[in-house]
C-alpha positions in Angstrom: 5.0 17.4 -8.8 4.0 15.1 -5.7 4.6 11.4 -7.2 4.9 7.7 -5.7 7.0 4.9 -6.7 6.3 1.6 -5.5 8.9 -1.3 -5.8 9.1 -4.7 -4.4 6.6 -6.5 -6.2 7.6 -10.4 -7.5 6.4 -13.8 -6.9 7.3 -15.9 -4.0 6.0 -19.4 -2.6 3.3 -19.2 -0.1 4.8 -18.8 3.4 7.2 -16.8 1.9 7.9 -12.7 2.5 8.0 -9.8 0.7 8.9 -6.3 1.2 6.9 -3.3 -0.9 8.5 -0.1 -0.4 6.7 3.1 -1.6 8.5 6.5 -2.1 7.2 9.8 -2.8 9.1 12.4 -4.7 9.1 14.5 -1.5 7.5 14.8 1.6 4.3 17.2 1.6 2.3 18.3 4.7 -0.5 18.0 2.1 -0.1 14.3 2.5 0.1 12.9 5.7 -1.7 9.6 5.5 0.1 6.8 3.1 -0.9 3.4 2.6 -1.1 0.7 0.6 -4.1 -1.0 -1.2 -4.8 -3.8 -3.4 -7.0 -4.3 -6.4 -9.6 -7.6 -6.3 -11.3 -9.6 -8.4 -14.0 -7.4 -9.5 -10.7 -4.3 -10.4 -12.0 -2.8 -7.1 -9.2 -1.9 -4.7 -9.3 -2.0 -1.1 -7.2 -0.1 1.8 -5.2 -3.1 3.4 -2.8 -1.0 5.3 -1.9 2.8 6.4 -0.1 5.2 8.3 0.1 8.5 9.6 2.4 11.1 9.7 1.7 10.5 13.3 2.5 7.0 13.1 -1.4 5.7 13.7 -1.7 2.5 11.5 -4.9 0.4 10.2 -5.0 -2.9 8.8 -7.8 -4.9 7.2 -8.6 -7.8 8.8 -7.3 -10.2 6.2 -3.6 -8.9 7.1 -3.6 -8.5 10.7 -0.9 -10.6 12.5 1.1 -11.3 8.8 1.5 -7.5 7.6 3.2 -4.5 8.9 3.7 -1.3 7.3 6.5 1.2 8.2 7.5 4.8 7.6 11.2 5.8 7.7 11.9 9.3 9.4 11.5 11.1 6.3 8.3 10.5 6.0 9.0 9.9 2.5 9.3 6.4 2.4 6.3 3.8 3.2 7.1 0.2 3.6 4.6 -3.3 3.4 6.4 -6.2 5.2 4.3 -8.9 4.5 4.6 -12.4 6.1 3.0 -16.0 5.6 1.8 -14.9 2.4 -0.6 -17.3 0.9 -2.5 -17.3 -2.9 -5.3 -15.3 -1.8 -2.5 -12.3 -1.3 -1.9 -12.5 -5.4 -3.0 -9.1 -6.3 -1.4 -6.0 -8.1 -0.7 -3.4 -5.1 -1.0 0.2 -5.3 0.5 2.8 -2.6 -1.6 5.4 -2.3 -1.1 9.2 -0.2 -3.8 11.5 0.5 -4.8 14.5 3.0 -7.2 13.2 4.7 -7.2 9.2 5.8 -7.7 7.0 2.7 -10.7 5.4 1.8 -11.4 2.0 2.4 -12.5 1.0 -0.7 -11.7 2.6 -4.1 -14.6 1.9 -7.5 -11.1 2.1 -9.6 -7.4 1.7 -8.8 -6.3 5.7 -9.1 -6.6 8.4 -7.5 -10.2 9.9 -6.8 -10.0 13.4 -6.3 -6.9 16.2 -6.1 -6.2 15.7 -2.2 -4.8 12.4 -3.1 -2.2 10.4 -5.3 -1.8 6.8 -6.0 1.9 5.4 -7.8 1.3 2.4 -10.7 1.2 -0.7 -8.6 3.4 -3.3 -8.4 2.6 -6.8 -8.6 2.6 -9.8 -6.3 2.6 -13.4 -7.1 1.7 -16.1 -4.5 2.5 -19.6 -5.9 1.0 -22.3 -3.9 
């Protein structure tokens, strides 16, 4: 079946960079909106950046300007590029692929219904 595998994840100073990369087991036209979200402090995970298979992108304010998220031709692969990172971006980060365009917010860090998938997170380590 449909799966995601996220890689990427590590520590790095603040300032620093990091690339997460998210892969799916194959492409679907049942999921054309992938993104990537990130859990907080109360285990709640919010939408900090998607794409569509039409290349439309969102990003929460707290990335704008130091994030960018890419999709190679495939449409199988969904990357995070993520610059100036800082503590605050410490977090476990989950890519995420649904039918519809993903919810901003998320109660738990999985998936919430069968028209979407979520991979196991990765983790990212800001040291200051």
């Amino acid at each position: 079946g449909f799966q995601l595998r996220e890689s990427g994840g590590g520590s790095v100073q603040a300032g620093g960079s990091l690339t997460l990369s998210c892969t799916a087991s194959e492409y679907s036209l049942d999921r054309p909106y992938m993104g990537w979200y990130r859990q907080n402090s109360d285990n709640e995970c919010d939408l900090i950046a998607s794409i569509s298979s039409d290349g439309d992108t969102f990003y929460t304010d707290a990335v704008k300007g130091r994030f960018t998220i890419t999709q190679d031709s495939a449409k199988t692969t969904v990357s995070l590029h993520m610059n100036s990172l800082n503590p605050e971006d410490t977090a476990a980060y989950y890519c995420a692929a649904g039918r519809g365009r993903l919810h901003l917010w998320h109660l738990h860090c999985e998936a919430s219904g069968i028209h979407e998938d979520w991979g196991q997170g990765t983790l990212v380590i800001i040291s200051s």
